[in-house]
PDBQT receptor file of N, H, CA, C and O in Angstrom, charges set to zero:
ATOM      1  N   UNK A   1      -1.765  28.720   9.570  1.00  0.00    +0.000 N 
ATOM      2  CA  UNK A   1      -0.522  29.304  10.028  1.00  0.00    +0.000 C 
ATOM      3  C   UNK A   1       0.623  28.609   9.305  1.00  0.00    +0.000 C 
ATOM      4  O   UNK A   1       0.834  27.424   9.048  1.00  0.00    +0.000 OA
ATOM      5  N   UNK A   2       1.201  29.577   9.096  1.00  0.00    +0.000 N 
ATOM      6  H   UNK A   2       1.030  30.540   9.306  1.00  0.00    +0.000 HD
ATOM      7  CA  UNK A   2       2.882  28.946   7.940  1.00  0.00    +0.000 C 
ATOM      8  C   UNK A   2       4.017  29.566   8.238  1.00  0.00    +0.000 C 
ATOM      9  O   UNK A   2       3.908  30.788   8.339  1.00  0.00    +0.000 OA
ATOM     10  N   UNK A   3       5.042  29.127   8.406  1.00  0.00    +0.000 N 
ATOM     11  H   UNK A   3       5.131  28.135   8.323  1.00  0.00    +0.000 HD
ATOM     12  CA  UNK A   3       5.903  29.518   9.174  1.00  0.00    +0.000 C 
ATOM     13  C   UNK A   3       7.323  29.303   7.685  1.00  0.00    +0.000 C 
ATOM     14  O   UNK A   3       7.209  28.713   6.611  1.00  0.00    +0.000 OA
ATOM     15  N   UNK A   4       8.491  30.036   8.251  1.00  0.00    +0.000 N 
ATOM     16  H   UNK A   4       8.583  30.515   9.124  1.00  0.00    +0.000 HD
ATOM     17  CA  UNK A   4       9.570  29.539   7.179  1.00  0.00    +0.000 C 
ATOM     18  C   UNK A   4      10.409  29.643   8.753  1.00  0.00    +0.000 C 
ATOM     19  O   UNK A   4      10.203  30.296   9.776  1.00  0.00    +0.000 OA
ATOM     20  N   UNK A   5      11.639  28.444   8.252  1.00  0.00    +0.000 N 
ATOM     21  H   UNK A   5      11.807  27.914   7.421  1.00  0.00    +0.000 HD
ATOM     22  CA  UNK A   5      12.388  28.018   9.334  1.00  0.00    +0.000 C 
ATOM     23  C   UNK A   5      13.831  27.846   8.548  1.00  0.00    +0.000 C 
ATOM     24  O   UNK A   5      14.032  26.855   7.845  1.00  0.00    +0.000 OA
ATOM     25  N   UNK A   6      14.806  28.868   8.715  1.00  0.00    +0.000 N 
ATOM     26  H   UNK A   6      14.643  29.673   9.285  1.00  0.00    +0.000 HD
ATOM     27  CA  UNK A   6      16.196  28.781   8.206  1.00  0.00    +0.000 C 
ATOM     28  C   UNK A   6      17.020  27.827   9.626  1.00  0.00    +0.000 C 
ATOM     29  O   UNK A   6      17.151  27.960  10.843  1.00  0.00    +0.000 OA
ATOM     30  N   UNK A   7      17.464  26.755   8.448  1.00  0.00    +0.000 N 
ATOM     31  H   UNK A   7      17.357  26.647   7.459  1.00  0.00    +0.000 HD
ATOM     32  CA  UNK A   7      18.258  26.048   9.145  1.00  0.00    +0.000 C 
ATOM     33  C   UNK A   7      19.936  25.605   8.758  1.00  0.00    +0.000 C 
ATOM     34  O   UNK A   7      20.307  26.475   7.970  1.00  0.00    +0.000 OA
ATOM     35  N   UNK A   8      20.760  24.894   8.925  1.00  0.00    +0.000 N 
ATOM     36  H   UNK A   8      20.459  24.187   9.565  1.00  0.00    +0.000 HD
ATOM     37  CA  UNK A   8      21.530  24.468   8.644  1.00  0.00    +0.000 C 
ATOM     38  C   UNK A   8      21.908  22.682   9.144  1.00  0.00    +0.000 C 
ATOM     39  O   UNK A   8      21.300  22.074  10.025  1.00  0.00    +0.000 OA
ATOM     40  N   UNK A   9      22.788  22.260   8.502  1.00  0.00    +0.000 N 
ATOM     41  H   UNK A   9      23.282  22.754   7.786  1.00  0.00    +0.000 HD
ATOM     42  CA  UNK A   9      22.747  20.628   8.581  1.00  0.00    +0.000 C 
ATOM     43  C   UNK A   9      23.690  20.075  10.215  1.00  0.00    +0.000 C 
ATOM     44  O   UNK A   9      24.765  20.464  10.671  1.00  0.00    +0.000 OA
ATOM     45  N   UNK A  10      22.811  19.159  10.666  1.00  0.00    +0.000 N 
ATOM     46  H   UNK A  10      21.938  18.843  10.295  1.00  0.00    +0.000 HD
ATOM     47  CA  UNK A  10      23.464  18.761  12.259  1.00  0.00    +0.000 C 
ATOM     48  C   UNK A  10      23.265  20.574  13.238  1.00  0.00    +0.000 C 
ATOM     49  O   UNK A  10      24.039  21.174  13.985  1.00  0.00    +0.000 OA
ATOM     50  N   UNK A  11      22.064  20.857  12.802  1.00  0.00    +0.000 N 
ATOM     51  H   UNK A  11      21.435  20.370  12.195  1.00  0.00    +0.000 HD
ATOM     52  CA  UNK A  11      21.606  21.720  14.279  1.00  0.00    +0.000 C 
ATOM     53  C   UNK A  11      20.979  21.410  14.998  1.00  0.00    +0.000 C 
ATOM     54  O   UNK A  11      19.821  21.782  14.804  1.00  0.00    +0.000 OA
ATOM     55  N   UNK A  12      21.202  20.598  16.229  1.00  0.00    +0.000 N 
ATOM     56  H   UNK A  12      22.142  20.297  16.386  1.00  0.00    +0.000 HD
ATOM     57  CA  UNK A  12      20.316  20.226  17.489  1.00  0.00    +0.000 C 
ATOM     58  C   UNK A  12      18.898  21.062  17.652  1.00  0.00    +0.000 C 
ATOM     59  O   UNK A  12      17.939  20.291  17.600  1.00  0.00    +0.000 OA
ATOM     60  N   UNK A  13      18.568  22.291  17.816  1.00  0.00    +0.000 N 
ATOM     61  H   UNK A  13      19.346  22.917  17.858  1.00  0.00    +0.000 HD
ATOM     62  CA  UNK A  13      18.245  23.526  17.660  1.00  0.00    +0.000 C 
ATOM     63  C   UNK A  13      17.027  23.601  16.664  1.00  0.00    +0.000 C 
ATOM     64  O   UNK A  13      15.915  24.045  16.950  1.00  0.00    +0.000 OA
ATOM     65  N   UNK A  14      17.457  23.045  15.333  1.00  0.00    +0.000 N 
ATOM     66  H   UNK A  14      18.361  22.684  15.100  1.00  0.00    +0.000 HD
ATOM     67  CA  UNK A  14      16.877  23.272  14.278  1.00  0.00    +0.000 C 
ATOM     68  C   UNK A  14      15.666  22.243  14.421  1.00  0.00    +0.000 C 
ATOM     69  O   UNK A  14      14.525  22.701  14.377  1.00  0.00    +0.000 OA
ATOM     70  N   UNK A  15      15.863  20.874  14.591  1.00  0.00    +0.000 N 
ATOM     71  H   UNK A  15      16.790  20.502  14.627  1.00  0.00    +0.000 HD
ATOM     72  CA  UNK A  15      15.470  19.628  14.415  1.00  0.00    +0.000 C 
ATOM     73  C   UNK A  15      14.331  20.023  15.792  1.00  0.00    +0.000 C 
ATOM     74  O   UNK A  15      13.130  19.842  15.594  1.00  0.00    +0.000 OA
ATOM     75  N   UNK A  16      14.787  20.532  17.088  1.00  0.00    +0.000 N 
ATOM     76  H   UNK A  16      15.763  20.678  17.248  1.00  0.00    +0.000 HD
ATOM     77  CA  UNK A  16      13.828  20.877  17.601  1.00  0.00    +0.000 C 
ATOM     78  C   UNK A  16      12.612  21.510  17.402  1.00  0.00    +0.000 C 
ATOM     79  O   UNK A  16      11.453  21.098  17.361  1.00  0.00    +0.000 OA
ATOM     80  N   UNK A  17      13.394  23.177  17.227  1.00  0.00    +0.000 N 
ATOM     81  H   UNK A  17      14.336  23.512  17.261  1.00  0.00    +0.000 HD
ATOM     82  CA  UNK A  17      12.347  23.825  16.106  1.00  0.00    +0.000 C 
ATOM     83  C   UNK A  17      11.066  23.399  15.056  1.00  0.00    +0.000 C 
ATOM     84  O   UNK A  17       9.942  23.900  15.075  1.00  0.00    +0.000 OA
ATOM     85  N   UNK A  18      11.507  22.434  14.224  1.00  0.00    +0.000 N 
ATOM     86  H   UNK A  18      12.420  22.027  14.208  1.00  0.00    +0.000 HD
ATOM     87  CA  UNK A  18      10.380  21.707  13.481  1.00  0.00    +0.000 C 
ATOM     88  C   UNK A  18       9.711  20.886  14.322  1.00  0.00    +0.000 C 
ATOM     89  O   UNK A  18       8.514  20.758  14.064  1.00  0.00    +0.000 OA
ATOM     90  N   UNK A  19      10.153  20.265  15.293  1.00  0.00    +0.000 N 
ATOM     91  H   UNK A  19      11.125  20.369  15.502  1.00  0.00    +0.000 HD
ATOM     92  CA  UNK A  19       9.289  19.291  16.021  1.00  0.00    +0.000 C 
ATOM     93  C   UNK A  19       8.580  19.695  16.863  1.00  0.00    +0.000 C 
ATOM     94  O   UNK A  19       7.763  18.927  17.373  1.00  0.00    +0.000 OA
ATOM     95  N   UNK A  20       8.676  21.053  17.275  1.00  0.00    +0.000 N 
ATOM     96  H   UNK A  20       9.339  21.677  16.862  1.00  0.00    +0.000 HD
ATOM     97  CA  UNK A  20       7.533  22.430  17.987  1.00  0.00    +0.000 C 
ATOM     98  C   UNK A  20       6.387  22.878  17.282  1.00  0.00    +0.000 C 
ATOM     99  O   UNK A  20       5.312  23.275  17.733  1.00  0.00    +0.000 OA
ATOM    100  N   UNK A  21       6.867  22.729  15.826  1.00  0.00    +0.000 N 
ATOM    101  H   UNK A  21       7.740  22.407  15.460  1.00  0.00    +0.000 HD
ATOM    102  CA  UNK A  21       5.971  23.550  14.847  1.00  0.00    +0.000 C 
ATOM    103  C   UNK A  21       4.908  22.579  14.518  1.00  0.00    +0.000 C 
ATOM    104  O   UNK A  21       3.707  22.831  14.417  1.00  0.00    +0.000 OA
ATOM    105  N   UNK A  22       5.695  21.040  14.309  1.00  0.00    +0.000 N 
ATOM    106  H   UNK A  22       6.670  20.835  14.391  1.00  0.00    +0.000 HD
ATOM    107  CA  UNK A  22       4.861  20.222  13.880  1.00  0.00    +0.000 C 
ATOM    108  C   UNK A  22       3.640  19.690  14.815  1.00  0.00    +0.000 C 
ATOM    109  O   UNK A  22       2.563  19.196  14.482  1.00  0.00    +0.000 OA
ATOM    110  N   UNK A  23       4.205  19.975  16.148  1.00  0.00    +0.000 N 
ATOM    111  H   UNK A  23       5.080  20.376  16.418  1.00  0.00    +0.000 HD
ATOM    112  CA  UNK A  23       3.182  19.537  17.372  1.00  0.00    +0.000 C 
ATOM    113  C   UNK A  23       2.025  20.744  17.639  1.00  0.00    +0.000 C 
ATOM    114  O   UNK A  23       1.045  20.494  18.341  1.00  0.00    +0.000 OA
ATOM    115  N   UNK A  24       2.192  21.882  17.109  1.00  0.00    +0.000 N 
ATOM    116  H   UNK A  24       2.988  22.085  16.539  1.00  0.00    +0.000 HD
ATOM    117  CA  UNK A  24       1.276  23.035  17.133  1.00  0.00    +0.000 C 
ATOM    118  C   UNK A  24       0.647  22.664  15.900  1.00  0.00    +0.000 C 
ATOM    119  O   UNK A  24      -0.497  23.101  16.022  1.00  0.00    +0.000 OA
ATOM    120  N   UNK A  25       0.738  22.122  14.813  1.00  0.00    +0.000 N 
ATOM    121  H   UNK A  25       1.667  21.766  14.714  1.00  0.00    +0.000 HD
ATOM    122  CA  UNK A  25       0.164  22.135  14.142  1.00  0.00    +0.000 C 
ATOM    123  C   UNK A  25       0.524  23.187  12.474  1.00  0.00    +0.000 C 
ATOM    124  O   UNK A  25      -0.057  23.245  11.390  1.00  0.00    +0.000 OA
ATOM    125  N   UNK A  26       1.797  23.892  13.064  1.00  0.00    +0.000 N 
ATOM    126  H   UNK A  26       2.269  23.845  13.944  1.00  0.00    +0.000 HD
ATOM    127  CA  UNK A  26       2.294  24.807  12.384  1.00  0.00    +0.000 C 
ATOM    128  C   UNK A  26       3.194  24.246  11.020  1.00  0.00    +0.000 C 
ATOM    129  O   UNK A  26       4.316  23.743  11.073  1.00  0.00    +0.000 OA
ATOM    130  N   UNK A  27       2.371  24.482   9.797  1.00  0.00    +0.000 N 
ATOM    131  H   UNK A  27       1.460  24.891   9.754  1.00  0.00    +0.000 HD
ATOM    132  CA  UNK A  27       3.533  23.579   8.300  1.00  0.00    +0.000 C 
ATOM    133  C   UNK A  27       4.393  24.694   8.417  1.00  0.00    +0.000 C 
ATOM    134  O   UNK A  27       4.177  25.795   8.924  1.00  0.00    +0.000 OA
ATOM    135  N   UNK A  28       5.576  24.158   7.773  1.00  0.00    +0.000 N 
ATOM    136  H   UNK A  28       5.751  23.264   7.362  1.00  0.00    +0.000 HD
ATOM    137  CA  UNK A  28       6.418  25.136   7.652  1.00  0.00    +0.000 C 
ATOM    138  C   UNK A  28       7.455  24.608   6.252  1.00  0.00    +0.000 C 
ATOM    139  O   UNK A  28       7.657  23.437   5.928  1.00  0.00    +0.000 OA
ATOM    140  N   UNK A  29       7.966  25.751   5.629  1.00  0.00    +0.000 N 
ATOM    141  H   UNK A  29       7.801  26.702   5.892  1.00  0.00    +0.000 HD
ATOM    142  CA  UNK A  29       9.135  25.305   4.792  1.00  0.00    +0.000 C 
ATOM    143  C   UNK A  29      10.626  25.868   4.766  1.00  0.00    +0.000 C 
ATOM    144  O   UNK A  29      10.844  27.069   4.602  1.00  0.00    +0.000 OA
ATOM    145  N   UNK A  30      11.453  25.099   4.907  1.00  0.00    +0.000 N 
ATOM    146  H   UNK A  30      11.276  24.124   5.041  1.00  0.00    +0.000 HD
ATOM    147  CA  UNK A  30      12.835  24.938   5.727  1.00  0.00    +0.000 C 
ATOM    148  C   UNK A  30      13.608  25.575   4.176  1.00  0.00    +0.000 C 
ATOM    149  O   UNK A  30      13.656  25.229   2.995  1.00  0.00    +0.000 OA
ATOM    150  N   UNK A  31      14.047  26.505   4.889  1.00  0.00    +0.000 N 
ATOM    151  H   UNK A  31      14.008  26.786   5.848  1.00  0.00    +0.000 HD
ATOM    152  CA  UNK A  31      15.226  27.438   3.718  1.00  0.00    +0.000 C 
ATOM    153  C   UNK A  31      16.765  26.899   4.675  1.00  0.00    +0.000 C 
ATOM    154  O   UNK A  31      16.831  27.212   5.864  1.00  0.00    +0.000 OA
ATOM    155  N   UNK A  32      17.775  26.193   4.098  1.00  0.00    +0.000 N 
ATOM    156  H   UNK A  32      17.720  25.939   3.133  1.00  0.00    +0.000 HD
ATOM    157  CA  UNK A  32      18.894  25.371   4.757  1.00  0.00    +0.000 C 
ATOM    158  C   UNK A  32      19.857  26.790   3.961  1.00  0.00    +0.000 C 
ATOM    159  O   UNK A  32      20.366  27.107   2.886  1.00  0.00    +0.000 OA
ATOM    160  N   UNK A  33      19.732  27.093   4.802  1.00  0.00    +0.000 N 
ATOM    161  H   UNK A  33      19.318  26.836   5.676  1.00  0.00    +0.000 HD
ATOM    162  CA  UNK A  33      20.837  28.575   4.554  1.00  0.00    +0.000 C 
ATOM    163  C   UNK A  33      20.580  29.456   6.228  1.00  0.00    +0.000 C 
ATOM    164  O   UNK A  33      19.556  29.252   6.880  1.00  0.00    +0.000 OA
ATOM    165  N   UNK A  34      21.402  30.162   6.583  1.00  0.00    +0.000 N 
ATOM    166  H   UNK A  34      22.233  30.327   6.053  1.00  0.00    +0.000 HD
ATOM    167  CA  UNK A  34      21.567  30.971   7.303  1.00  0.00    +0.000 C 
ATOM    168  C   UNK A  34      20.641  32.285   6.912  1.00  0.00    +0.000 C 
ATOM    169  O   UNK A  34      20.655  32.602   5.723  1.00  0.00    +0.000 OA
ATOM    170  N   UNK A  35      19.897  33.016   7.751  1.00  0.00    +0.000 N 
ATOM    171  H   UNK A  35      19.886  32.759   8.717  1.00  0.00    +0.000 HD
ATOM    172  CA  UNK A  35      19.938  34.423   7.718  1.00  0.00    +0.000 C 
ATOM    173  C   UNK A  35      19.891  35.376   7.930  1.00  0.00    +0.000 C 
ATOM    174  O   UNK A  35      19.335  35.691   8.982  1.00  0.00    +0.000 OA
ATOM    175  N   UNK A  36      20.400  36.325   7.136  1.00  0.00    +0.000 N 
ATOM    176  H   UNK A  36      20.851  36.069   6.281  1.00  0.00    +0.000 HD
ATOM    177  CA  UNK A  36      20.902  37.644   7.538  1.00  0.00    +0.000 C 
ATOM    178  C   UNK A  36      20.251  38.129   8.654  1.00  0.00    +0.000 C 
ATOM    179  O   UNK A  36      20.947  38.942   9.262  1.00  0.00    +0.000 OA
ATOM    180  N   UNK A  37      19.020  37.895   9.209  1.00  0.00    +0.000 N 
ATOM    181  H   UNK A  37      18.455  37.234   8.715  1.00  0.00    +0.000 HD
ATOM    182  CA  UNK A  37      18.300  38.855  10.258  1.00  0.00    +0.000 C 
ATOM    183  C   UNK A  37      18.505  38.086  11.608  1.00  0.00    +0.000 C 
ATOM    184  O   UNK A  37      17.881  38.242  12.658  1.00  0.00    +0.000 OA
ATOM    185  N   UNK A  38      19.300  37.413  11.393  1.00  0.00    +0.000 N 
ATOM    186  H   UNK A  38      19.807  37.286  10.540  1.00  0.00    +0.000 HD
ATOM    187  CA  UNK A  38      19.340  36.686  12.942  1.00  0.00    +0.000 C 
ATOM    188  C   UNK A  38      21.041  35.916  12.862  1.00  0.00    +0.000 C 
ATOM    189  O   UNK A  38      21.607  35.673  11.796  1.00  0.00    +0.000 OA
ATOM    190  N   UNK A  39      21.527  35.681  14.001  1.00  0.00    +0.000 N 
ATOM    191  H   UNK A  39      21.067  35.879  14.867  1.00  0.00    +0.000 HD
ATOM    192  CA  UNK A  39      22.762  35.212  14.048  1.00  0.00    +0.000 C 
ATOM    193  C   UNK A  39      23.153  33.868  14.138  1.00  0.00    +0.000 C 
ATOM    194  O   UNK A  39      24.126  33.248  13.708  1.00  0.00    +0.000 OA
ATOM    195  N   UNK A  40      22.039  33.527  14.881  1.00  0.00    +0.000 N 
ATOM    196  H   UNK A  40      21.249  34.031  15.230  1.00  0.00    +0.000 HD
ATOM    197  CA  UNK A  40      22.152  31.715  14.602  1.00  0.00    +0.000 C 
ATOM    198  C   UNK A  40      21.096  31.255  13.800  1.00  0.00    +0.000 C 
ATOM    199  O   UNK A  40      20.360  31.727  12.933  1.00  0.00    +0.000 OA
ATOM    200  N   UNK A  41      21.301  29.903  14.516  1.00  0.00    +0.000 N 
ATOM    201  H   UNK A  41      21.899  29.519  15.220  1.00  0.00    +0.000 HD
ATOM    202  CA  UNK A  41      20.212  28.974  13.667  1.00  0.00    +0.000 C 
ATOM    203  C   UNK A  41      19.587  28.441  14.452  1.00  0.00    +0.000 C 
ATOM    204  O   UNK A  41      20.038  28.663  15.576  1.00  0.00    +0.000 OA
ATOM    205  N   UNK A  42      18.392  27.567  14.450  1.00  0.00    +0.000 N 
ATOM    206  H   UNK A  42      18.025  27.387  13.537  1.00  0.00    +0.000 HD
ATOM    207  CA  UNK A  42      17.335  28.348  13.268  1.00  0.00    +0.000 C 
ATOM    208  C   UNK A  42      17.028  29.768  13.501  1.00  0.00    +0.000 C 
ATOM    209  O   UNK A  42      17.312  30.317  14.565  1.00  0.00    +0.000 OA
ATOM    210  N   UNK A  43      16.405  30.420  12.441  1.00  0.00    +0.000 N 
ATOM    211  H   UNK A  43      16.174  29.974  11.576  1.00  0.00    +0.000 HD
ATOM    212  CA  UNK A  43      15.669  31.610  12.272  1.00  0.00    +0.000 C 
ATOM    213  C   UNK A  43      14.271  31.179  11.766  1.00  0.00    +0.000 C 
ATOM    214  O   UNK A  43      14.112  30.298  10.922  1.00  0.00    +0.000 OA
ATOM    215  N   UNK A  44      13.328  31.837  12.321  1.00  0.00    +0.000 N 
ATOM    216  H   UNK A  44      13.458  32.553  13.007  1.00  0.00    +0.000 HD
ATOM    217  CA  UNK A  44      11.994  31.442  11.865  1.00  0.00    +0.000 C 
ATOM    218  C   UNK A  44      11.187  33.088  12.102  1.00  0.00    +0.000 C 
ATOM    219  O   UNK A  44      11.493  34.084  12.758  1.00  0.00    +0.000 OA
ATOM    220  N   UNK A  45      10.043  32.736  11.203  1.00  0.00    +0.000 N 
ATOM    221  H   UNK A  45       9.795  31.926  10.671  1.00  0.00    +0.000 HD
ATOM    222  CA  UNK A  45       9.282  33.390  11.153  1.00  0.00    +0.000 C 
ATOM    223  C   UNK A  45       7.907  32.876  11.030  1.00  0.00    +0.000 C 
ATOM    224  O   UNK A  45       7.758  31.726  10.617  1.00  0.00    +0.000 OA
ATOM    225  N   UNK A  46       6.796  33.658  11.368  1.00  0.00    +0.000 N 
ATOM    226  H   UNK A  46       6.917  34.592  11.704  1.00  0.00    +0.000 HD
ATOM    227  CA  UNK A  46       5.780  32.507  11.212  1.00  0.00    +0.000 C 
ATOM    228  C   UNK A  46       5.021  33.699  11.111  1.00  0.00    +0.000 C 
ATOM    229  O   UNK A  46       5.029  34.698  11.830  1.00  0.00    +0.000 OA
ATOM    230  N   UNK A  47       4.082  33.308   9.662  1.00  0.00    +0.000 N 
ATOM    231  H   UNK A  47       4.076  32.496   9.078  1.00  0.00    +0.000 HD
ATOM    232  CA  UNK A  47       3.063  34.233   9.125  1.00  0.00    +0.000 C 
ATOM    233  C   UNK A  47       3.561  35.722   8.292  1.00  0.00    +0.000 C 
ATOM    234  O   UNK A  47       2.898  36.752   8.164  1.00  0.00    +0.000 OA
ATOM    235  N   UNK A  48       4.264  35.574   8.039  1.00  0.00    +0.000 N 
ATOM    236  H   UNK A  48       4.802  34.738   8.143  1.00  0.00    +0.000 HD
ATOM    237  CA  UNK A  48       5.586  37.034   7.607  1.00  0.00    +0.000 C 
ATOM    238  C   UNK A  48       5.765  37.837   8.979  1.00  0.00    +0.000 C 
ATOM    239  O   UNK A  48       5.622  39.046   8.796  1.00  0.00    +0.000 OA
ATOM    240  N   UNK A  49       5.976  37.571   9.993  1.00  0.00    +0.000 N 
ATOM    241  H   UNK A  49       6.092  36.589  10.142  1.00  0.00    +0.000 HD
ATOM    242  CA  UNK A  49       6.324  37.601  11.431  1.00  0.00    +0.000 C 
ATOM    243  C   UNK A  49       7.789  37.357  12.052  1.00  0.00    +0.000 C 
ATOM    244  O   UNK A  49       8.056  36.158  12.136  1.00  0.00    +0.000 OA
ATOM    245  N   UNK A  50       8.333  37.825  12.296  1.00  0.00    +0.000 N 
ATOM    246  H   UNK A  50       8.117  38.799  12.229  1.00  0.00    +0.000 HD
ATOM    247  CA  UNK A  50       9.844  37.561  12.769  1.00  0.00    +0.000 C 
ATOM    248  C   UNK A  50       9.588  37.173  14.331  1.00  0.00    +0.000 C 
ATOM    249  O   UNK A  50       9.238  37.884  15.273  1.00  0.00    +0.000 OA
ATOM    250  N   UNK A  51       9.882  35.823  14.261  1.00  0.00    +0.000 N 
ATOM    251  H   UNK A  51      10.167  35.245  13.496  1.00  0.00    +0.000 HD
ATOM    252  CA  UNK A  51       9.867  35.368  15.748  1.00  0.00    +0.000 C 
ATOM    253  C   UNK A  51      10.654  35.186  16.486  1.00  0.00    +0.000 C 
ATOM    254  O   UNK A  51      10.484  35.241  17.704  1.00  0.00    +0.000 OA
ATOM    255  N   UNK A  52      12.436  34.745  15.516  1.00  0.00    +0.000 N 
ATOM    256  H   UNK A  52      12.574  34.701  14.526  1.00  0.00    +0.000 HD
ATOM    257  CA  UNK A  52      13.671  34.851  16.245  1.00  0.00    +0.000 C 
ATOM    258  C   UNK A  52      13.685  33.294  16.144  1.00  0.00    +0.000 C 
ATOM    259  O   UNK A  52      13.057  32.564  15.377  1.00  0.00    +0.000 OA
ATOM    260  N   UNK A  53      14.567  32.992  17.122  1.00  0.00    +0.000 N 
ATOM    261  H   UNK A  53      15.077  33.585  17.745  1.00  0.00    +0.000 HD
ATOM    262  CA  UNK A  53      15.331  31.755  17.675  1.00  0.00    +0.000 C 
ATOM    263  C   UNK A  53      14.814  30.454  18.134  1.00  0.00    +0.000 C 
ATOM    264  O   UNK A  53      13.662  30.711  18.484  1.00  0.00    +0.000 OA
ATOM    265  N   UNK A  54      15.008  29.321  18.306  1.00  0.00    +0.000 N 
ATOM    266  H   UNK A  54      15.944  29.113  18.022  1.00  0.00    +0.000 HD
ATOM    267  CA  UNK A  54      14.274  28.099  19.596  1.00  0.00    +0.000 C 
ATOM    268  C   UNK A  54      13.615  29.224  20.603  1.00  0.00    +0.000 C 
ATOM    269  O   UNK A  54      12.434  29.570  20.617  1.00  0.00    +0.000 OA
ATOM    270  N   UNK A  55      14.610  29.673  21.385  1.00  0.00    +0.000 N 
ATOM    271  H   UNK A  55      15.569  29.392  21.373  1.00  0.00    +0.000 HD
ATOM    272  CA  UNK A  55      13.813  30.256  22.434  1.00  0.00    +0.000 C 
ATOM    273  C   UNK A  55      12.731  31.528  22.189  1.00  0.00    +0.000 C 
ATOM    274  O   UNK A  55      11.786  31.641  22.970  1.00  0.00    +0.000 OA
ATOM    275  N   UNK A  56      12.829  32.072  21.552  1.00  0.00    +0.000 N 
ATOM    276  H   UNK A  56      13.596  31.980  20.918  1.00  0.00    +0.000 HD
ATOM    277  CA  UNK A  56      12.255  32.717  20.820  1.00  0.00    +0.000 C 
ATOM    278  C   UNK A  56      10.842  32.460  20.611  1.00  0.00    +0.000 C 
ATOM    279  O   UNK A  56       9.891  33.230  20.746  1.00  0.00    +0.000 OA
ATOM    280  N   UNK A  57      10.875  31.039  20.200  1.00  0.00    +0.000 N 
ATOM    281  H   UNK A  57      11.648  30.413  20.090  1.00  0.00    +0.000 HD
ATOM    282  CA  UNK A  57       9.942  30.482  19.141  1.00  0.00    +0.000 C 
ATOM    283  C   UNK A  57       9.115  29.799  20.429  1.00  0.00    +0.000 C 
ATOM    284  O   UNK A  57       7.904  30.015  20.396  1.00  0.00    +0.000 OA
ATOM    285  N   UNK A  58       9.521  29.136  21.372  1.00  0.00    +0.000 N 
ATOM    286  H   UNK A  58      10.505  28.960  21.399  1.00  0.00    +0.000 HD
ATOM    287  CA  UNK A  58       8.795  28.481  22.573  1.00  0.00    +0.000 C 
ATOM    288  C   UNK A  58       8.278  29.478  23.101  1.00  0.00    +0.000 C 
ATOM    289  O   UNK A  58       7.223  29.205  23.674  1.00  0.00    +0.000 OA
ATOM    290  N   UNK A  59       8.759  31.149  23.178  1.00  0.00    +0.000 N 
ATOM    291  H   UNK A  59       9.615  31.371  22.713  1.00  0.00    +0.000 HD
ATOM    292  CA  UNK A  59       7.496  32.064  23.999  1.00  0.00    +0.000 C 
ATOM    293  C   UNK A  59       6.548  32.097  23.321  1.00  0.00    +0.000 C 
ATOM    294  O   UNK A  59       5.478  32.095  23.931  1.00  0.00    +0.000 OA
ATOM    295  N   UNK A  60       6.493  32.141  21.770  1.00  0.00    +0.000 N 
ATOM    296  H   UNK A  60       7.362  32.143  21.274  1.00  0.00    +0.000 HD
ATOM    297  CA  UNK A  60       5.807  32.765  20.855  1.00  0.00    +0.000 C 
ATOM    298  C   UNK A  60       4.187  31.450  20.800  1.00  0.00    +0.000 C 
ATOM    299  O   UNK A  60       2.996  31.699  20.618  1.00  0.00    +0.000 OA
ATOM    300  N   UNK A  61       4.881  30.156  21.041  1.00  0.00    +0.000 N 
ATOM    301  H   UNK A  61       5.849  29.954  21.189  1.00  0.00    +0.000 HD
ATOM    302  CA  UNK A  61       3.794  28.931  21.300  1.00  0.00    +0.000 C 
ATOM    303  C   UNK A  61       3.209  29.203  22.141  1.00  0.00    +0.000 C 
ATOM    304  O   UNK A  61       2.027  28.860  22.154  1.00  0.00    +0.000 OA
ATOM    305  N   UNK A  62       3.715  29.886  23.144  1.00  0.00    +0.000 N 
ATOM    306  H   UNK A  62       4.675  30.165  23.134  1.00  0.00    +0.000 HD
ATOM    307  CA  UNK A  62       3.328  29.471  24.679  1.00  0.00    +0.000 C 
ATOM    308  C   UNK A  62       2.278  30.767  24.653  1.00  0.00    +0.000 C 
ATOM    309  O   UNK A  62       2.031  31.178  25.786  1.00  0.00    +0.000 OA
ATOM    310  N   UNK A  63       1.759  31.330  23.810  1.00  0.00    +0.000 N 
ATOM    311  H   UNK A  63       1.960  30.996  22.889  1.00  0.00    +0.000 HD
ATOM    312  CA  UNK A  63       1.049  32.789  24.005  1.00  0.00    +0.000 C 
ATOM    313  C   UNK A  63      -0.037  32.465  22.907  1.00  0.00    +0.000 C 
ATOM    314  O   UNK A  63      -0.821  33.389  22.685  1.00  0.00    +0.000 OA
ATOM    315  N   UNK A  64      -0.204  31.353  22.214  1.00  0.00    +0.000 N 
ATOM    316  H   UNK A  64       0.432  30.602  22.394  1.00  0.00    +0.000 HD
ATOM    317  CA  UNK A  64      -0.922  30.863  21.269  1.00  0.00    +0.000 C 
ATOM    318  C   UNK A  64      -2.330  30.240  21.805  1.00  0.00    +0.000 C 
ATOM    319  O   UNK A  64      -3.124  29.735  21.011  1.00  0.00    +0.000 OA
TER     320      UNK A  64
């Protein structure tokens, strides 16, 4: 499982995000840009999968 995680610098949010992914076991590689398909930060996707947000991303573990 591989995930991409758009972040930006000093996001509380973000830093979480990776530390979810890393405890599932999930690598991931961090694009430090904003994007377009989502309004904040982070944006992730995992597997070419649009998962959305932190919160987002904690249902998506929790169903794993």
């Amino acid at each position: 499982m591989t995930a991409i995680i758009n972040t930006l610098p000093n996001c509380k949010w973000c830093v979480k995000a990776k530390k979810l992914l890393e405890l599932h076991g999930i690598e991931y590689v961090e694009a430090k840009e904003k994007s377009d398909l989502w309004p904040t930060v982070p944006y992730i996707e995992i597997n070419g999968s649009q998962v959305g947000g932190f919160i987002e991303l904690t249902h998506y573990l929790r169903k794993l």
